[in-house]
Backbone bond lengths (Angstrom), bond angles and torsions (degrees), N, CA, C in turn:
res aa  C-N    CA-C-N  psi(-1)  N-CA   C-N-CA  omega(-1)  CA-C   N-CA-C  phi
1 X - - - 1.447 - - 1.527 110.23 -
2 X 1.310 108.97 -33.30 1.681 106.14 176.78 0.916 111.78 -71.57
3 X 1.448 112.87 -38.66 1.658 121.76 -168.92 1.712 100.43 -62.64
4 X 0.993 121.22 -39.51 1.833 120.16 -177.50 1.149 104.42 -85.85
5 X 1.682 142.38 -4.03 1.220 121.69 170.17 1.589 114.22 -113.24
6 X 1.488 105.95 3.98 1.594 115.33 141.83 1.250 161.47 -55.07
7 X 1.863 81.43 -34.44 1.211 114.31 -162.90 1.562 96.06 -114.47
8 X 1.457 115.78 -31.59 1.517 114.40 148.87 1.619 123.97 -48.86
9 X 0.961 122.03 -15.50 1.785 129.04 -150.68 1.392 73.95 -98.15
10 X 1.248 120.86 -57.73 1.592 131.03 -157.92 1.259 113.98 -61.51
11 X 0.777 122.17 -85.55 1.783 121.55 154.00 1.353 116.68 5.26
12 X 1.598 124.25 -82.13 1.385 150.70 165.65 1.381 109.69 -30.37
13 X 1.670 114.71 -43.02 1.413 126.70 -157.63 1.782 92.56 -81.74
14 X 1.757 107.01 -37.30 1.798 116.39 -157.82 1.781 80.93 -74.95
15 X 1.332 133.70 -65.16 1.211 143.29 -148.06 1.794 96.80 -60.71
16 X 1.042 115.15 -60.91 1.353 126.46 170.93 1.834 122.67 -24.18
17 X 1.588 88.15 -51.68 1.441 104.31 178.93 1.440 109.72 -83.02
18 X 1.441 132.64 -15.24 1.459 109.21 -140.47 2.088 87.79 -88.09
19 X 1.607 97.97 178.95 1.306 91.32 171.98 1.545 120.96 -83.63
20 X 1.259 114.17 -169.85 1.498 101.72 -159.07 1.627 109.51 -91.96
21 X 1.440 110.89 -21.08 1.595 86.18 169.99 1.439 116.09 -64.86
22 X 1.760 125.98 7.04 1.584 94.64 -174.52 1.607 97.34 -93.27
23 X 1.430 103.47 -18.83 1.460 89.43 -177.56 1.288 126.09 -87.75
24 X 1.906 109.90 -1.09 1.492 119.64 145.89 1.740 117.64 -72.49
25 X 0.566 146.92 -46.50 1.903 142.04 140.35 1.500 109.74 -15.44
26 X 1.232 114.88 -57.07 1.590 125.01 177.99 1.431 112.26 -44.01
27 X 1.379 112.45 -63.91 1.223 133.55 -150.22 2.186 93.94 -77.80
28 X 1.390 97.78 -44.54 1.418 102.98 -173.02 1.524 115.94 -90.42
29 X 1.314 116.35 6.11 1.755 117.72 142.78 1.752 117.08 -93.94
30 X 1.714 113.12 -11.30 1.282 110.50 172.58 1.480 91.99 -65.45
31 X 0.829 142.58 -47.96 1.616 134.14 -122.62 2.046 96.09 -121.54
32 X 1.462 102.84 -25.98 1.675 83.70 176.26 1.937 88.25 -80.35
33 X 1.253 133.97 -17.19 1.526 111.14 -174.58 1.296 100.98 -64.98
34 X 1.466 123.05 -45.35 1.640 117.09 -153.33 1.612 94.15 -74.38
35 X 1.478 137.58 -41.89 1.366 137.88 179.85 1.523 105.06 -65.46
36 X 1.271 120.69 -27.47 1.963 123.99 170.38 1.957 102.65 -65.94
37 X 1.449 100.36 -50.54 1.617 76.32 175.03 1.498 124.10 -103.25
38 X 1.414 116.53 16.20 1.362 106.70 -177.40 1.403 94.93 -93.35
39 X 1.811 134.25 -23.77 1.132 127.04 144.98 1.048 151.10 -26.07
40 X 1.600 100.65 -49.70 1.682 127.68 173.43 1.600 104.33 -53.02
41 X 1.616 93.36 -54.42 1.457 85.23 -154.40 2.062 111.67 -89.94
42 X 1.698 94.31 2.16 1.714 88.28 175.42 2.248 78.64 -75.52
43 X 1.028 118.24 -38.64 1.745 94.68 -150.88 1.600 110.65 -68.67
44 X 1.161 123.14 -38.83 1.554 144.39 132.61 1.462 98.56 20.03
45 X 1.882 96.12 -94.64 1.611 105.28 172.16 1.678 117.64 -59.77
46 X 0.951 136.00 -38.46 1.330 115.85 167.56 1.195 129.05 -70.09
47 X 1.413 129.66 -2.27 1.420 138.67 -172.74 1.578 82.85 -95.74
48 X 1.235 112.61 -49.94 1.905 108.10 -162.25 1.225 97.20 -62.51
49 X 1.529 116.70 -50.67 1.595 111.86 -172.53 1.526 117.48 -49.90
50 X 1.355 103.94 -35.09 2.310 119.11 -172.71 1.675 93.94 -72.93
51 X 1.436 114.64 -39.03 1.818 95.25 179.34 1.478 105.36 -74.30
52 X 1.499 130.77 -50.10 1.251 121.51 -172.92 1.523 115.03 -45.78
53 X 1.630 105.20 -41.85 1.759 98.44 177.07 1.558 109.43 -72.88
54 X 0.837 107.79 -20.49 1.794 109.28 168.71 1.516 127.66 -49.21
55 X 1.478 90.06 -59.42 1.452 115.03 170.49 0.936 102.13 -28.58
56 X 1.942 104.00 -73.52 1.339 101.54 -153.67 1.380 138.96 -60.89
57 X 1.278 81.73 -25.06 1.900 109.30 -176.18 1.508 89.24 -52.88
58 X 1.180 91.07 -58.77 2.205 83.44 -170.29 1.404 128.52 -66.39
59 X 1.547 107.33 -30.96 1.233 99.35 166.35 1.628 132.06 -51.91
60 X 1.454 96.32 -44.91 1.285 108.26 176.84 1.771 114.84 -76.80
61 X 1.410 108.74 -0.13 1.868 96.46 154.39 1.205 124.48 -100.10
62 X 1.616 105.96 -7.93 1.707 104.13 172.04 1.847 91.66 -82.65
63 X 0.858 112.00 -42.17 2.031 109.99 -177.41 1.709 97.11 -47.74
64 X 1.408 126.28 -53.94 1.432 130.55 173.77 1.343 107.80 -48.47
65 X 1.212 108.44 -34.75 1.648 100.09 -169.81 1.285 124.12 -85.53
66 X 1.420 108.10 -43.27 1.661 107.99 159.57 1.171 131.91 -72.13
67 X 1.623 126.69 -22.32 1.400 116.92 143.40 1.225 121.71 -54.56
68 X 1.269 137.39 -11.51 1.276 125.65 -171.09 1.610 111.29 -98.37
69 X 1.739 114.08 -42.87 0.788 115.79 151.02 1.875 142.32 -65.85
70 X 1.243 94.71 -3.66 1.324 105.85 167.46 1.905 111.51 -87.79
71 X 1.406 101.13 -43.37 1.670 92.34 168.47 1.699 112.89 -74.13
72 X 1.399 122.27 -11.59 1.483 101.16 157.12 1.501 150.82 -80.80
73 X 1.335 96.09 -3.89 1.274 136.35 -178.86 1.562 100.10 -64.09
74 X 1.535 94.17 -75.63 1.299 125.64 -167.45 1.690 110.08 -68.95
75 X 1.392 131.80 -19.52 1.585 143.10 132.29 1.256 136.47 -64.55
């Protein structure tokens, strides 16, 4: 426990000191991660949404198809 709140101090103490572009670097990999996954996950839903309309499209040509072949049957 000491050992991690030493080594915590240290950290705090390096960050504290450094000059300020590192803690502009810091700040501008926080923020491309959160824009990397709030990306991910808008394309996510639009990819899910493009198969569901996919789906459907197909479902409804096998539905075309066995009605169709069901009225030839039946003609």
């Amino acid at each position: 426990m000491l050992l991690f709140s030493a080594r915590e101090t240290a950290i705090v103490a390096a960050l504290i000191q450094a000059p300020f572009w590192v803690h502009v670097i810091i700040v501008a990999i926080i923020i491309s991660g959160y824009f990397t996954i709030k990306t991910s996950a808008e394309e996510r839903k639009t990819e899910e949404s493009w198969i569901e309309q996919e789906g459907q499209v197909y479902m409804d040509r096998i539905k075309e198809a066995r009605e169709q072949r069901g009225m030839s049957k039946e003609g």
